[in-house]
C-alpha positions in Angstrom: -22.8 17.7 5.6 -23.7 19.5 8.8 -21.1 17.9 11.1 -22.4 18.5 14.9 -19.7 20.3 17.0 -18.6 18.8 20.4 -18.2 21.6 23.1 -14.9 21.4 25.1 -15.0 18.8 27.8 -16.8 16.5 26.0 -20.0 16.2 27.7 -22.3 15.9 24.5 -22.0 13.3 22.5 -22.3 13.9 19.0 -24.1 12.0 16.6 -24.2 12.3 13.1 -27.0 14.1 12.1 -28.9 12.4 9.4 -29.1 14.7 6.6 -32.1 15.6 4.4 -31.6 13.5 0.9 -30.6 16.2 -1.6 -27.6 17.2 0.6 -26.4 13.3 1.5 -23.8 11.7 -0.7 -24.8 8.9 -2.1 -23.7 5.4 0.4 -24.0 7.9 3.3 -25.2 5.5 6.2 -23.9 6.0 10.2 -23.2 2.3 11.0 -24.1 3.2 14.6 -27.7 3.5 13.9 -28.3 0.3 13.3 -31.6 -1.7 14.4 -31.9 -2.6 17.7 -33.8 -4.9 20.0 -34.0 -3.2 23.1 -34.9 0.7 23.9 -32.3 1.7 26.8 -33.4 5.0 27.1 -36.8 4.0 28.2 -38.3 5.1 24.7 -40.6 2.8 22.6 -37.7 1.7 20.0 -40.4 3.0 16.9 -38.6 5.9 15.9 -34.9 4.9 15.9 -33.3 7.1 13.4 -35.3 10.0 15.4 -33.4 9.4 18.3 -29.8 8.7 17.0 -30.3 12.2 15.5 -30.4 14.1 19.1 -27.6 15.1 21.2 -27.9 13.2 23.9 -26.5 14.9 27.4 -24.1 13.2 29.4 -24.3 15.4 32.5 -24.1 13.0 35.3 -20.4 12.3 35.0 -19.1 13.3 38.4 -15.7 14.0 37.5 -14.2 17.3 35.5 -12.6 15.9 31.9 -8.9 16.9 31.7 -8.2 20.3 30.3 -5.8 20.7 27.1 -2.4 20.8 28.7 0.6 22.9 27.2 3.4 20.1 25.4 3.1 16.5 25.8 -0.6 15.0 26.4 -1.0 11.5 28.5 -0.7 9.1 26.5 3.0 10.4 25.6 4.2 8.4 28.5 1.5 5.2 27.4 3.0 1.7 26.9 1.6 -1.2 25.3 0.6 -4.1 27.8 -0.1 -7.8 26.3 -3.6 -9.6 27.2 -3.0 -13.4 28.0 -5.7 -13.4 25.0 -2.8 -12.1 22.6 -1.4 -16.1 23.4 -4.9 -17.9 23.3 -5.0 -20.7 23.2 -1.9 -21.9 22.9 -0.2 -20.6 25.8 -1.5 -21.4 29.3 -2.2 -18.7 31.5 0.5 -19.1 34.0 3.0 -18.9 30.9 2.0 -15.6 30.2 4.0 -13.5 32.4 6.8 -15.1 31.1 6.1 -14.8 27.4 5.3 -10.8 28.0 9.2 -10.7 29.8 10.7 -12.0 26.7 9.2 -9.6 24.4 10.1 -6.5 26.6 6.4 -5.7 28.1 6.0 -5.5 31.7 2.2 -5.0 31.7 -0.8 -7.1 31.4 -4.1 -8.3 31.4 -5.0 -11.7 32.8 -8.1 -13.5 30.4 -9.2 -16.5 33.1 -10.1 -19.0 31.1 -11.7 -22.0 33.4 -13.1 -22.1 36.4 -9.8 -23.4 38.0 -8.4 -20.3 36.9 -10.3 -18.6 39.9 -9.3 -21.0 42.4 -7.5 -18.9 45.5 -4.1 -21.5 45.0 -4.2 -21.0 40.9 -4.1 -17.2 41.3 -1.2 -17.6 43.9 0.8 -19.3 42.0 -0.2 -16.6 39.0 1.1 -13.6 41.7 4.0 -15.7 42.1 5.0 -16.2 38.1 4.2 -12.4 37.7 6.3 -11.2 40.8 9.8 -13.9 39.4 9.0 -12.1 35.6 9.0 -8.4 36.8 5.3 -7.9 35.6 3.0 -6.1 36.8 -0.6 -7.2 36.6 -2.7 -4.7 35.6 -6.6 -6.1 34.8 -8.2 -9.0 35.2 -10.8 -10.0 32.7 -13.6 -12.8 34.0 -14.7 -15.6 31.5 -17.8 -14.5 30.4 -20.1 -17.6 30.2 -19.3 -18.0 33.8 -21.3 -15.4 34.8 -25.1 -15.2 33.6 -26.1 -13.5 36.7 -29.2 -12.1 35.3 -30.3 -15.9 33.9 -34.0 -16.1 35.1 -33.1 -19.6 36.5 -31.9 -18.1 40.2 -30.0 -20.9 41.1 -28.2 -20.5 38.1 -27.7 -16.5 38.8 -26.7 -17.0 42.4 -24.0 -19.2 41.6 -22.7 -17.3 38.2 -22.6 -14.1 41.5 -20.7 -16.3 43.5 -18.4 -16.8 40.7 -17.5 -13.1 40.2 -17.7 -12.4 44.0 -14.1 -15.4 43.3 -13.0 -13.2 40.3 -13.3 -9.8 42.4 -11.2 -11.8 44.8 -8.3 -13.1 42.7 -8.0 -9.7 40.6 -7.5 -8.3 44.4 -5.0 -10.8 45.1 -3.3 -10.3 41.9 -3.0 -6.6 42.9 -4.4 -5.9 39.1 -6.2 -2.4 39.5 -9.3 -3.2 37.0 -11.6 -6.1 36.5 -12.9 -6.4 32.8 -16.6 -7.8 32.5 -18.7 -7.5 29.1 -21.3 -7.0 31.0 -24.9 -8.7 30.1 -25.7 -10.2 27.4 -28.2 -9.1 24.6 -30.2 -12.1 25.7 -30.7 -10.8 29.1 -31.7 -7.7 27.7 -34.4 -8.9 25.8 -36.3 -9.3 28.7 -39.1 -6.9 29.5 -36.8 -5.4 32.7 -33.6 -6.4 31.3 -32.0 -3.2 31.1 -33.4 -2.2 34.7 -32.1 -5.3 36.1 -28.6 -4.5 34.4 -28.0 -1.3 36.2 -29.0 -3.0 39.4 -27.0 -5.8 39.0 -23.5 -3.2 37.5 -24.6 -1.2 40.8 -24.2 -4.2 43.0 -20.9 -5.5 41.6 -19.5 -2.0 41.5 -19.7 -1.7 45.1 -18.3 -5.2 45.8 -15.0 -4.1 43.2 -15.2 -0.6 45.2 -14.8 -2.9 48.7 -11.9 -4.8 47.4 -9.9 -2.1 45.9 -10.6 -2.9 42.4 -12.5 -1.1 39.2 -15.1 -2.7 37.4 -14.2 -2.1 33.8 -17.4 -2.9 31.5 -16.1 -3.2 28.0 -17.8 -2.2 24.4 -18.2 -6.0 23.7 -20.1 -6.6 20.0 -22.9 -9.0 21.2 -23.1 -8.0 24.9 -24.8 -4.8 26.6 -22.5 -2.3 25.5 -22.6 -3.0 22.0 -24.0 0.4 19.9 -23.4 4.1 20.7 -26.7 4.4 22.7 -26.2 2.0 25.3 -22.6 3.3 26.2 -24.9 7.3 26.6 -27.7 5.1 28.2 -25.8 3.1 30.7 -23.5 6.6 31.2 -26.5 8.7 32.5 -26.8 6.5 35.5 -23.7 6.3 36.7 -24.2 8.4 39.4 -26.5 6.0 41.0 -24.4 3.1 39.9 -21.3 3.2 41.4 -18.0 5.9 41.6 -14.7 6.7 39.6 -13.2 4.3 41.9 -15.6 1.7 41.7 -16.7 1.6 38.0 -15.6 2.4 34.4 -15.4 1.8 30.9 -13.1 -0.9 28.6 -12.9 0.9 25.2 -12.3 -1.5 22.3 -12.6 0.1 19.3 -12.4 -3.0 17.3 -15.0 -4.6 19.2 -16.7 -0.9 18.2 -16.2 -1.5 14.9 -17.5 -5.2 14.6 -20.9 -4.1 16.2 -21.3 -1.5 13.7 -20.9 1.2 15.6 -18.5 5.1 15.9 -15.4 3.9 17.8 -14.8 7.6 18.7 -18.4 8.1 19.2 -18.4 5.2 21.8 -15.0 6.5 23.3 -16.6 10.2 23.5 -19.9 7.9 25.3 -17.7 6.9 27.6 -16.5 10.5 29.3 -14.0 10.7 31.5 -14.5 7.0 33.2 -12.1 4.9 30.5 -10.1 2.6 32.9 -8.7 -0.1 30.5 -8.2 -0.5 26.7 -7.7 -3.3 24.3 -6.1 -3.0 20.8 -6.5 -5.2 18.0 -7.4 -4.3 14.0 -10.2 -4.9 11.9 -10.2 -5.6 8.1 -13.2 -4.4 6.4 -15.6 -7.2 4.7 -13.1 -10.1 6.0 -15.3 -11.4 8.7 -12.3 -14.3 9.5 -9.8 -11.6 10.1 -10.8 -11.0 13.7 -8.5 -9.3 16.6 -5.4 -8.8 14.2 -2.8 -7.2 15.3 -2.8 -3.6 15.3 -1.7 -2.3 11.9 -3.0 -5.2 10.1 -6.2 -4.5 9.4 -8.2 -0.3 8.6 -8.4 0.9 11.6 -7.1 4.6 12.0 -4.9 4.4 14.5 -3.3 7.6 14.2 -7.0 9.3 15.0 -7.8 6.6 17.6 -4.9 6.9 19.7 -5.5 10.8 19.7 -9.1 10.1 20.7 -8.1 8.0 23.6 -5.3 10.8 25.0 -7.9 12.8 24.9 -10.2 11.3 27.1 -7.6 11.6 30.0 -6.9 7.3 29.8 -3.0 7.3 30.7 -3.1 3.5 31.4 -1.5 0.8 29.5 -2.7 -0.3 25.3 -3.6 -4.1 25.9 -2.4 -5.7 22.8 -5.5 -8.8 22.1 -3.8 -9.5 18.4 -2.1 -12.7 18.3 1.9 -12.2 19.0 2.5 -15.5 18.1 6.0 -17.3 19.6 8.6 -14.9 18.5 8.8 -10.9 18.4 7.9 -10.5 15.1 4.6 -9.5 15.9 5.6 -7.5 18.5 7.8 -5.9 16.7 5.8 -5.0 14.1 3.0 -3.3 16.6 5.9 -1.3 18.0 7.2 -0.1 14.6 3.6 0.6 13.4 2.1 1.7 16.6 5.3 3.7 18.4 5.8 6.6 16.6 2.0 7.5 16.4 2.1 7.2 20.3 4.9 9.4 20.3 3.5 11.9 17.7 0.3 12.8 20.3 0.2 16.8 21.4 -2.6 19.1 21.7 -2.9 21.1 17.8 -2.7 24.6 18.6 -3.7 26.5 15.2 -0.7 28.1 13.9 2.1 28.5 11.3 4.7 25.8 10.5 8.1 26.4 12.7 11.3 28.2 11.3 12.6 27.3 7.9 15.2 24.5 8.6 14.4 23.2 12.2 14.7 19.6 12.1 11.0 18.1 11.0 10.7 14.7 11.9 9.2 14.4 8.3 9.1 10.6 8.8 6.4 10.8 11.2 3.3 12.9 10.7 1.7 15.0 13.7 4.8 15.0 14.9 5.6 18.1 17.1 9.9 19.2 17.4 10.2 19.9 20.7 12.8 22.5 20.1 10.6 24.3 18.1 6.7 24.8 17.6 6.7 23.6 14.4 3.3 21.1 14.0 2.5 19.4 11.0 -0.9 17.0 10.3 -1.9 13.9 12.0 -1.4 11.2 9.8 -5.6 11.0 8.7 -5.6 14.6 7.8 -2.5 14.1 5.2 -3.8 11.1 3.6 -7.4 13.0 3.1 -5.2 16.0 1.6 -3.7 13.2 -0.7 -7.1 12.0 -1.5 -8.7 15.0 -1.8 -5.4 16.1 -4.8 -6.7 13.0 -6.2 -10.1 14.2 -6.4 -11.7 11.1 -4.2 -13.4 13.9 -2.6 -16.1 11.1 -0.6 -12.9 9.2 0.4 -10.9 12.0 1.6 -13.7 12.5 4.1 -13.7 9.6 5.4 -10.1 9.8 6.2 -10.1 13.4 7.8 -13.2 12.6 9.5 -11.7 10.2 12.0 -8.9 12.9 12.9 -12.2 15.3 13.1 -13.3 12.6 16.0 -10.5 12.9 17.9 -9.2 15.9 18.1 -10.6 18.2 21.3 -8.7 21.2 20.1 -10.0 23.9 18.4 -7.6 22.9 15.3 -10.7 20.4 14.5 -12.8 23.1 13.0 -9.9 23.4 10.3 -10.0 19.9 9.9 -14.3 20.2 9.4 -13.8 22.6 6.9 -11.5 20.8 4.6 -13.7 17.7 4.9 -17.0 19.7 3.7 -15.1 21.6 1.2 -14.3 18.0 -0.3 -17.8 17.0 0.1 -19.1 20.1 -2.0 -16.8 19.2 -5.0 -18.4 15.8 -4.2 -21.9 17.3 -4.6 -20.7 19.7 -7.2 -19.2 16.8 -9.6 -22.5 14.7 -8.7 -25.2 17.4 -10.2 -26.3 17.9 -6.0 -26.0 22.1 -6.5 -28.3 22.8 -2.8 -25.7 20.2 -1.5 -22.4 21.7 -3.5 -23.4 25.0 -2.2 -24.5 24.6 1.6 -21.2 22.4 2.3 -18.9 24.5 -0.1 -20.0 27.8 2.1 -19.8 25.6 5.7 -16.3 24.5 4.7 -15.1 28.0 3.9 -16.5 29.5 6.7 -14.3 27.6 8.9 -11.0 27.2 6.6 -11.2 31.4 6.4 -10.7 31.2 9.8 -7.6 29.9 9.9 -4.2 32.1 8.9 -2.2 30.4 5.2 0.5 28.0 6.8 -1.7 26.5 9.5 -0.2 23.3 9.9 1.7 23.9 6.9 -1.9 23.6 4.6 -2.4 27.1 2.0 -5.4 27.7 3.7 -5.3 31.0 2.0 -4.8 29.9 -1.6 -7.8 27.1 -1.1 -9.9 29.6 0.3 -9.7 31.9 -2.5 -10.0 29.5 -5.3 -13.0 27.6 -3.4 -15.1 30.9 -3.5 -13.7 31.1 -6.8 -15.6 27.8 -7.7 -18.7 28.0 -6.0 -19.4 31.8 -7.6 -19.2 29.3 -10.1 -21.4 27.2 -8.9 -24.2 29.5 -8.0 -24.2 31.5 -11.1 -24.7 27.9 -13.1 -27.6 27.5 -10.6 -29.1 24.3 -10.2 -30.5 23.9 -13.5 -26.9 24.0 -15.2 -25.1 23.0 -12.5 -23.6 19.5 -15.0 -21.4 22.6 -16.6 -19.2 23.5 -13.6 -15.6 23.1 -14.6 -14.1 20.5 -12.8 -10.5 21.8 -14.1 -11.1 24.6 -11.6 -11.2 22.6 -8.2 -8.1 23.5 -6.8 -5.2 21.2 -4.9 -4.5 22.0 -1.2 -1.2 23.1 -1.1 1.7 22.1 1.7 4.3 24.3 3.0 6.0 22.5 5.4 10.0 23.6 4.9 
């Protein structure tokens, strides 16, 4: 597996590359290159997988990224907001100030739900409930089927523009900093200048949020504009011409991601520098019913994704969309599953474990002491070292591969190389000797460069018995290749005192 590198400040996004056949595992498949029915980029839409295999440049965003920054990184000091969706629908909107009080969270997102909801003395009486629950209001998101503004009915569009032009207003009023739209819908798309008529329109509503003092937020929705890892880079190239940092953004879901098939770290890395809202919920894999759990409910890696979102410089609030329910037990649970991994975020200098008998926070992996610079692996990175002891080499990829996403740091090259050492005893067990050897040499290129004890992995002691194995391997050659020894794949080893 040649896994494409993302230079520092994130300004390429990388896609998987697709690999030639005799060096893919077997099930390999990106999810994000899925069919599509409408060419963004301006290209004919024949050659899909041709495209999803560039690098596509995202050099219009205005803005510098944040550099790595010594200690703590934003979203150290994040806290979890509630959406009024987290109560749907069996709590009215107005009660949801309250019901946020009770369970400790003073942040959240308004979902308006009917078109009363927008009404100038309904949003009053909102500010009023929020201001008597010590809330703050942070986003507003608009009801969606309010709003076909690109409908080719115009009466129909006018009034769906009126209609936001009344959401702009109460999310003003509100004094909530972001307005969430999903933006068009793949109907609209499907038009022959759909996707032209979407950055006009996203252009236009931008400077209307801008003139109010709010952000428009478009989100990641599954069946709306922003669905797939292209349209985020499409819809990212123009935003020079479609609106300012003040005036326009991203909403990153990454279940929403997810459920459309597509790289939620791929989509966050899309989205640069402009992330001004994001919604948490889980997603269990092949249970279409289980939709919008709570976090920790369903296979999401939430130790990787909340990395990946500090590291796009987002220090707003996590909007929690999962259903709390009428007690705290739900809350309660995201906080117990969710807290320490917030707390756990720092930038992964490469380096040796701290002094034998500093206190470790073993309890919580990636956890840095503050006291001393002792760093241990994200949470994704020891469960793929765990797999990988097991010998579920495909699997153990899978897991270190999301902590590959979102790391920035140059610690991620460590991180590559353990993956594609895995993947070579992948090949090598599977008779695939090109593939054993090209991903067994990638993987120990990069592991060498790391000193033994880096993040308390033998790097040293893998190293050596790798080369060990493929010398193996390549003396075998490809023709005998079904006698490698598996009994000489080695374990990675932990030091961590």
């Amino acid at each position: 597996m040649d896994t494409p590198q993302e230079p520092s400040g994130a300004r390429i996004v990388p896609f998987r590359h697709r690999m030639s056949p005799e060096l893919e595992p077997s099930g390999w498949h990106d999810p994000s290159a899925g069919s599509r029915r409408h060419d963004p980029s301006g290209g004919s839409g024949a050659d899909e997988d041709s495209t999803l295999d560039r690098l596509l440049a995202v050099s219009t965003l205005s803005e510098p990224m944040p550099q790595e920054q010594e200690g703590i990184s934003h979203i150290r000091a994040a806290q979890f907001g509630i959406s009024s969706g987290a109560f749907y629908p069996h709590l009215p909107t107005e009660g949801v100030p309250d019901a946020a009080a009770q369970l400790g969270v003073t942040v959240i997102e308004l979902m308006l739900q009917t078109p009363g909801e927008y009404a100038p003395g309904f949003v009053h009486t909102l500010a009023q409930r929020a201001r008597s629950a010590g809330v703050r209001i942070h986003s507003v998101h608009a009801m969606q089927h309010l709003h076909p503004m690109l409908n080719p009915y115009p009466r129909r569009a006018a009034e769906a523009r009126d209609a936001f032009q009344r959401v702009i207003e109460a999310t003003a009023a509100l004094g909530a900093r972001v307005l969430v739209w999903h933006g068009a819908d793949r109907k609209a798309l499907d038009a022959p200048d759909g996707w032209e008529r979407f950055i006009a329109l996203g252009h236009e509503l931008a400077r209307a949020c801008g003139e109010a003092g709010v952000t428009l937020g478009i989100e990641n929705v599954s069946w709306c504009a922003l669905a797939s890892v292209r349209d985020v880079v499409s819809f990212a190239t123009r935003l020079e011409e479609i609106g300012s940092a003040r005036e326009i953004g991203f909403v990153f879901d990454p279940f929403q991601a997810v459920e459309a098939g597509a790289n939620p770290f791929m989509i966050l890395a899309a989205m640069g520098n402009r992330v001004v809202n994001v919604h948490i919920s889980d997603y269990r894999q092949g249970d279409p019913d289980a939709r919008h759990l709570l976090p920790g409910d369903g296979d999401l890696p939430w130790s990787a994704l909340l990395r990946a979102v500090s590291g796009s410089g987002y220090s707003g609030p996590l909007m929690i969309e999962g259903p709390l329910g009428s007690d705290a037990e739900g809350m309660d649970r995201v906080r117990k599953t969710l807290g320490p991994l917030i707390r756990s975020v720092f930038p992964f200098p490469p380096g040796p474990p701290g002094p034998p008998g500093a206190d470790r926070a073993r309890d919580t992996p990636g956890t840095v002491d503050v006291a001393t610079p002792l760093i241990v692996p994200p949470a994704g990175v020891l469960k793929g070292i765990e797999l990988f002891n097991q010998r579920r080499f495909y699997e153990q990829h899978e897991e270190i591969e999301h902590e590959w996403h979102a790391e920035r740091g140059p610690i991620r090259r460590l991180y590559q190389g353990l993956l594609q050492i895995g993947i070579g005893y992948h090949h090598a067990l599977n008779g695939n000797y090109r593939g054993a050897v090209a991903l067994l040499r990638d993987g120990l290129d990069k592991t060498s460069d790391f000193p033994p004890g880096t993040l308390g992995i033998e790097t040293g002691e893998l190293v050596s018995r790798s080369r060990a194995c493929l010398d193996q391997i390549e003396t075998l050659g490809p023709d005998r290749i079904g006698e490698f020894d598996r009994a000489t794949i080695p374990t990675i080893e932990m030091r961590i005192p």
